[in-house]
C-alpha positions as protocol buffer text, in pm:
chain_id: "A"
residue {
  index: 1
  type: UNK
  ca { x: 0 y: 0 z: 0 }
}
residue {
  index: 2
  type: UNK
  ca { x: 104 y: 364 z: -53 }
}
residue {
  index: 3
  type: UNK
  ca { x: 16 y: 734 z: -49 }
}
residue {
  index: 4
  type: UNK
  ca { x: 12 y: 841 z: -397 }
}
residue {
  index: 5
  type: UNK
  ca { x: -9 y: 1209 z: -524 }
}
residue {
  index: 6
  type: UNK
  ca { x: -330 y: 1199 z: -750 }
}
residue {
  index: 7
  type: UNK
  ca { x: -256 y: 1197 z: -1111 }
}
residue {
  index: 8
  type: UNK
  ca { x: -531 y: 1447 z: -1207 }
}
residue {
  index: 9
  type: UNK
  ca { x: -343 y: 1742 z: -955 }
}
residue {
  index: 10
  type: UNK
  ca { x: -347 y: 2087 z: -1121 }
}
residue {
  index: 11
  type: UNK
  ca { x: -69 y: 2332 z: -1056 }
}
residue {
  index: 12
  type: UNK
  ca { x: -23 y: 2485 z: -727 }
}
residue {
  index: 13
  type: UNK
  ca { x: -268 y: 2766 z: -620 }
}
residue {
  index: 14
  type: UNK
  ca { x: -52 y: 3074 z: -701 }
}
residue {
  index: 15
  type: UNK
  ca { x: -156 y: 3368 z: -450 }
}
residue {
  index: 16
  type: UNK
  ca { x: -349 y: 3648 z: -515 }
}
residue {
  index: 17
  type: UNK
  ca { x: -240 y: 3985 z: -559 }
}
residue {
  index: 18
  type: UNK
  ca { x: -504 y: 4215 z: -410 }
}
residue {
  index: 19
  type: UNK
  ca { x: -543 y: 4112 z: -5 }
}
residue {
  index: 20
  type: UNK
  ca { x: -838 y: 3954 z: 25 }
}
residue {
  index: 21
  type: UNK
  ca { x: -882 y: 4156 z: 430 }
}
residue {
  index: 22
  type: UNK
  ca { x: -668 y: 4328 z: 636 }
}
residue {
  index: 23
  type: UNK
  ca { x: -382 y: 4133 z: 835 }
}
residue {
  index: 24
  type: UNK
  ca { x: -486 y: 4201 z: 1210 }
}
residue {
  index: 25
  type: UNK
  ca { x: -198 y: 4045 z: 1498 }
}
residue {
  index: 26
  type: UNK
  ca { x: -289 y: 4087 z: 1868 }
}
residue {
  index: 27
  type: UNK
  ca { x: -55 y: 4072 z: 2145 }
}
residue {
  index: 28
  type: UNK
  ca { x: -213 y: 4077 z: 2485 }
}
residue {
  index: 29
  type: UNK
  ca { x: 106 y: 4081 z: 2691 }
}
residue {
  index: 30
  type: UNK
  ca { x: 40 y: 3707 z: 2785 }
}
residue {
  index: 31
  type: UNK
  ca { x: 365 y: 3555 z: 2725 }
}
residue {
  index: 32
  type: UNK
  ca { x: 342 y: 3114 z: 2657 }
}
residue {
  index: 33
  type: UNK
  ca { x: 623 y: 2868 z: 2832 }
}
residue {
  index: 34
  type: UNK
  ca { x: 655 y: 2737 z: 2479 }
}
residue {
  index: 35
  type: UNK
  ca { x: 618 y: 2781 z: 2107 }
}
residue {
  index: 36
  type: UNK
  ca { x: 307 y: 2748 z: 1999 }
}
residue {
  index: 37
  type: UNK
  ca { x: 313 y: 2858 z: 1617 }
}
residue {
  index: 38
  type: UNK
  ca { x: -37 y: 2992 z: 1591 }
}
residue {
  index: 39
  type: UNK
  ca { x: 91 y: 3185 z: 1286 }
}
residue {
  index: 40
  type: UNK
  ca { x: 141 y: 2940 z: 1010 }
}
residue {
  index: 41
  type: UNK
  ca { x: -152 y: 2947 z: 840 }
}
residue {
  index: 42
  type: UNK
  ca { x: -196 y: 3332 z: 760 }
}
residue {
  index: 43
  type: UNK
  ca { x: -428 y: 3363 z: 523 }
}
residue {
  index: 44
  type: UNK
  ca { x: -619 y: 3155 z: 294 }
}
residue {
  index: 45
  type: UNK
  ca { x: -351 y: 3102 z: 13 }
}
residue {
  index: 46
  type: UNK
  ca { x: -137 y: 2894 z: 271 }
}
residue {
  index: 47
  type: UNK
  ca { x: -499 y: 2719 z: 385 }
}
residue {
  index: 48
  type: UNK
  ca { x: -503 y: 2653 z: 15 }
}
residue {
  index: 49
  type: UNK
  ca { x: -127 y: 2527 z: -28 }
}
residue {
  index: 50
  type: UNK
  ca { x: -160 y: 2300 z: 267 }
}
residue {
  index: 51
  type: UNK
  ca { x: -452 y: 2125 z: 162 }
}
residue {
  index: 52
  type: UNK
  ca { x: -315 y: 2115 z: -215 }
}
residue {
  index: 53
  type: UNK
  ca { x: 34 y: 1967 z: -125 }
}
residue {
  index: 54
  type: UNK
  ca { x: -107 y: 1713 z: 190 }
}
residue {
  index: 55
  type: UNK
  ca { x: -407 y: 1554 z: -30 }
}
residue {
  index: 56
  type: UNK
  ca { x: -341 y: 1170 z: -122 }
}
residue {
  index: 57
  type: UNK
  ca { x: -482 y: 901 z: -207 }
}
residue {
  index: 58
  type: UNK
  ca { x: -431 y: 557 z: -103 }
}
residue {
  index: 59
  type: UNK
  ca { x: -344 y: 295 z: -345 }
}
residue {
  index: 60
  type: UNK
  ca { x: -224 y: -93 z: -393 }
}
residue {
  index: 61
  type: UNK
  ca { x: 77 y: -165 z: -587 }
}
residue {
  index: 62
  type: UNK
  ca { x: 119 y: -517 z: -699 }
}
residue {
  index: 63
  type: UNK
  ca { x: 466 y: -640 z: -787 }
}
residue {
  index: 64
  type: UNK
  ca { x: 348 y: -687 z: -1145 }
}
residue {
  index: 65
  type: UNK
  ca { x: 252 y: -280 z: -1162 }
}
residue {
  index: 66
  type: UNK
  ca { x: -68 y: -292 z: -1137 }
}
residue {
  index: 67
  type: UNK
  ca { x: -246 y: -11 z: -934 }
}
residue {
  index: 68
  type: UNK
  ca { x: -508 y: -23 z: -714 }
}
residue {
  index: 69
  type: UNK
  ca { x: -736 y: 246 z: -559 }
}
residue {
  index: 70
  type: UNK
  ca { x: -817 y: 205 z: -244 }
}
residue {
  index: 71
  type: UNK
  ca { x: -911 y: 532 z: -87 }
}
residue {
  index: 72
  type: UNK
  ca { x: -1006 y: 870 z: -331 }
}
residue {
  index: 73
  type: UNK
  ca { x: -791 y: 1151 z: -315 }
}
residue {
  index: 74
  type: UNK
  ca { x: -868 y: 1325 z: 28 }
}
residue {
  index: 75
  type: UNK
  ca { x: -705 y: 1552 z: 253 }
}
residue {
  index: 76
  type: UNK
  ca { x: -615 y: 1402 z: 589 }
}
């Protein structure tokens, strides 16, 4: 079994060039004991990219080439 890339994938969303909303950050003056990387998903282009290069599907390979399709193309 493995995690295939689908074969019908497009290109990579390419951002937009007008902001879709204004970036708002908050600091509160709480300060964490560790990292907690709230920040990596800024907007919805990365939302976009992250679901675009984490989708798979799940195939069977036999040893003679043949492919299998076990599970669509999903993103979990």
């Amino acid at each position: 079994m493995c995690k295939v890339v689908p074969a019908d994938r497009l290109e990579p969303p390419q951002p937009s060039i007008v902001p879709t909303a204004p970036r708002i950050e908050e600091n509160l003056g709480r300060k964490t004991p560790a990292r907690t990387y709230t920040n990596l998903l800024t907007n919805a282009h990365d939302e976009a990219l992250f679901e675009y290069y984490l989708t798979s599907a799940l195939e069977r390979v036999h040893l003679t080439g043949e492919r299998e399709l076990l599970v669509p193309p999903s993103f979990n």
